[in-house]
N, C-alpha and C positions, 0 to 999 in steps of 0.2 A: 504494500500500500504506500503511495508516496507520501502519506502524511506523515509516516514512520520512520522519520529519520533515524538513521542504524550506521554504526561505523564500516561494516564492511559484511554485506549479505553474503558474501563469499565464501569466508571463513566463519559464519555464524555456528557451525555445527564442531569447529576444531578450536578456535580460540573465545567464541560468546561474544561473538562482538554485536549479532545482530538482536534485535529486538522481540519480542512476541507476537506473534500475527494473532492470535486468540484475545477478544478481549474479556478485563479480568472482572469478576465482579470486588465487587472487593470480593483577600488573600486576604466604619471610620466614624466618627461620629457626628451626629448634630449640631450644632451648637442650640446650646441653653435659650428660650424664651425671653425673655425678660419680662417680668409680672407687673399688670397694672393696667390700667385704659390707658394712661400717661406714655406707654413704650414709643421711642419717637423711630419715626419713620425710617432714618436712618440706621438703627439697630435693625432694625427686621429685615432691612435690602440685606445688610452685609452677615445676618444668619443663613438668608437663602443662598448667597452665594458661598457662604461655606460649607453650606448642605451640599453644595451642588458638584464641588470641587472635584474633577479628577483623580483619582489615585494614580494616575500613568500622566507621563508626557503625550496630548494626544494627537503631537505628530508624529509619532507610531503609529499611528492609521493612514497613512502616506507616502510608506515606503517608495514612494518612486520620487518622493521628494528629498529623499534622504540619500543624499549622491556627493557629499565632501569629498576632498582628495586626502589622505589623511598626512601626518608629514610623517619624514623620512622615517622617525622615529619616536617613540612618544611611551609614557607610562602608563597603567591603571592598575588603580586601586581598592582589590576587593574586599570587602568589610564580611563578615559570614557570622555564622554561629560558632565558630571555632575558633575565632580571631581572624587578624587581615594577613591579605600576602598580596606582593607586589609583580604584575607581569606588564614585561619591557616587548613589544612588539619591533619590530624592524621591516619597514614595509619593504625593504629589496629581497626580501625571502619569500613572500607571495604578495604582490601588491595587492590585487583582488580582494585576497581575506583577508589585509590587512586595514582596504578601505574598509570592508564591511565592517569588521569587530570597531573602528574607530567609531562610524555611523550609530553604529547598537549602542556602545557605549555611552558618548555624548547624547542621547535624546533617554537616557534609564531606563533600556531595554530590561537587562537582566535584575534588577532591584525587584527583590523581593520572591525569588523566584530558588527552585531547590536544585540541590545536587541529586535528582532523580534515578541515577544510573552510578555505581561505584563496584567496581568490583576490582577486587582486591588484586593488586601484582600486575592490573593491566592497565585502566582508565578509570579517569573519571570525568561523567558526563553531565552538562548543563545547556543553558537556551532555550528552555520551552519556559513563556510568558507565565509570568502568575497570573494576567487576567487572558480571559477568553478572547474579548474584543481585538488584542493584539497580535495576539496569534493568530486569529482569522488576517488580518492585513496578511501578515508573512508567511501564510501559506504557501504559497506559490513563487517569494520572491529569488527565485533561482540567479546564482552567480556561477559563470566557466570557472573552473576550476584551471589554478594555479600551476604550473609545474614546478616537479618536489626538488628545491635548493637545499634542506635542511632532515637529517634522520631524524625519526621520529622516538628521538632521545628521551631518559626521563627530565620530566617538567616543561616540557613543549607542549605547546597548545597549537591544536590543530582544528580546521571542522569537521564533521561528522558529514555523510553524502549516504546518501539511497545508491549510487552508481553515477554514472560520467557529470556533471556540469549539473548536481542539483543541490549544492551549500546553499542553505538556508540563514540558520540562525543557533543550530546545534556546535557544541564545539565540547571536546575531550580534551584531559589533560593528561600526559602519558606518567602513568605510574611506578616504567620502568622502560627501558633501551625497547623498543618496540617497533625496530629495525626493517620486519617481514610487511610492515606498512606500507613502507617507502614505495616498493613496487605497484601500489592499489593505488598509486594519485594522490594519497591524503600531504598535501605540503602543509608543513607547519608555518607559522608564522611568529610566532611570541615562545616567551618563557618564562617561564617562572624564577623570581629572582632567590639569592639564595636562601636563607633559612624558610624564606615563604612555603616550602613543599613540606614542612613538619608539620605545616596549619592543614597543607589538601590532602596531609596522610592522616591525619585525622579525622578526615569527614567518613560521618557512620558509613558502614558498609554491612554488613549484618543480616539485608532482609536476603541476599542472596540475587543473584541475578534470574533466576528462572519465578521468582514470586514478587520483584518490581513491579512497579506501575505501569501501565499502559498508556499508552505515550499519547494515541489519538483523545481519549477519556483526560489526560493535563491539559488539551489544549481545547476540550470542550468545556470543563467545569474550570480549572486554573488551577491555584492552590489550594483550595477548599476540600478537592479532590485527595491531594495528597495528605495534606493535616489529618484526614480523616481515618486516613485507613492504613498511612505510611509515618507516624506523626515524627520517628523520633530524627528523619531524614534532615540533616542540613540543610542549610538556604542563604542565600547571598543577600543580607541586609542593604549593599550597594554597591555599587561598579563607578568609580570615575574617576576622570581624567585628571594628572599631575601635573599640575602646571609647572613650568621649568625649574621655580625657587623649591616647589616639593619634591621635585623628581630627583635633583640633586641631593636633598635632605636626605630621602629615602636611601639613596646608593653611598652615602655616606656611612663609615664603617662607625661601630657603638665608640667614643671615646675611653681611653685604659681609664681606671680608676684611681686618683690621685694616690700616691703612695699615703702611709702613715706618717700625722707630724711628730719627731720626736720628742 
C-alpha cells in the first residue's frame, strides 16, 4: 500500500525493515469565560481566537508551497521524551532530502509526533504527523530520490521509501553500520551528533516490531491513536532549526572543570 511507508519491502522478511500490511486493531484548551454581563467585548474576540488556534503550523496543508533551498549546511534540534540530540544535515550528501527535512522542519512538521517504529540493533523510525489533517496534505508529496554519497553508518538519518522516487516524510535513524542499505537507494543525508545517539538508544523499543502500530490507522487518527494502545512509545516534543550562535554552542565541547583552589 503506498501509504505504508517501509524502509525496504525487499528485505522485509530477512532484516524487518518493512511494515504490516494487516491492519491492527489495537495529540488544548479553552480559554476561561470571564463572568458577569460586564465581560467586554474585547475578552470574548481574543477567547474565541484562542479556542480556535491551530495546534500545527497550517502551512503544512500546502506542501507544494513549501519548496526553500535549504543551505549548505545547517542544525536541528530535537527535544523528545528522552532528552535532546543534535542532527547536522549537509545538503551535498542528498540535496533533495536535505531540502525536504529542512522544509519539515522549519514549518513543525515533526513536533509532537512519536518514534513509532524502533527496533532494536537496526532503526529507528519517525515522520508520520501527530495530526491527521497533515498527513493527508503529504500523502502523496513524493520527492526522486537522491543518489547514495554516504553508508548508511550508525547515526545517519536517512528516508524511509515504499521503492524508486517515493520519500515522503518518513525518515530512520541507523542504529548501527547498516551498510547492505546503501545498494537499495536509501542516501543518507544528516547525523546525529555525538553523545546525541545515547538519547535515540534510549527510545523504548519493547513493543517489538511485529505488534507496532499500523502506520495507515497514525495517519488516520494521529497521536491519539498511539497514546492509546502504544502509550509508553516516545515522541518528539520538537524539531528546530539552530540558528548559527546555537549551532556553534551546540558543537562546542562541555568546558574541563576548574581545578580545586588550594
Amino acid at each position: 500500500m503506498a501509504m505504508k511507508r517501509i524502509i525496504c519491502f525487499v528485505l522485509a522478511g530477512i532484516i524487518g525493515i518493512g511494515v504490516k500490511a494487516s491492519a491492527q486493531a489495537p495529540a488544548q484548551s479553552a480559554a476561561k469565560p470571564q463572568s458577569g454581563a460586564a465581560a467586554k467585548s474585547g475578552t470574548v474576540a481574543k477567547s474565541s481566537s484562542t479556542a480556535s488556534r491551530s495546534p500545527y503550523d497550517r502551512t503544512l496543508l500546502r506542501p507544494a508551497l513549501l519548496k526553500d533551498k535549504a543551505p549548505g549546511s545547517y542544525q536541528v534540534k530535537f527535544t523528545t521524551t528522552r532528552g535532546e540530540f543534535v542532527v547536522t544535515v549537509t545538503r551535498a550528501w542528498a540535496p533533495l532530502g536535505a531540502d525536504r527535512f529542512y522544509n519539515l522542519v522549519k514549518h513543525r512538521f515533526f513536533d509532537n509526533s512519536s518514534f513509532f517504529r524502533v527496533v532494536p540493533d537496526f532503526v529507528v523510525q519517525f515522520g508520520l504527523s501527530a495530526y491527521p489533517p497533515v498527513s493527508a496534505a503529504w500523502k502523496d508529496t513524493n520527492i526522486k530520490d537522491d543518489p547514495v554519497t554516504q553508508s548508511n553508518k550508525k547515526g545517519l538519518l536517512t528516508f524511509a521509501t515504499a521503492g524508486p522516487n517515493t520519500r515522503t516524510t518518513q525518515i530512520f535513524i541507523n542504529l548501527k553500520d547498516n551498510v547492505r542499505l546503501d545498494s537499495m537507494g536509501f542516501a543518507s543525508f544528516g547525523v546525529v551528533e555525538g553523545k546525541g545517539m545515547s538519547v535515540v538508544e534510549m527510545l523504548y523499543d519493547q513493543y517489538g516490531d511485529n505488534a507496532g502500530p499500523d502506520q495507515d490507522q497514525i495517519q488516520k487518527q494521529g497521536k491519539p491513536y498511539l497514546d492509546k494502545s502504544w502509550p509508553k512509545l516516545d515522541s518528539i516534543k520538537s524539531a528546530t532549526l539552530l540558528a548559527p550562535a546555537e549551532a556553534a554552542a551546540a558543537a562546542k565541547p562541555a568546558a574541563a572543570p576548574a581545578p580545586p583552589k588550594p
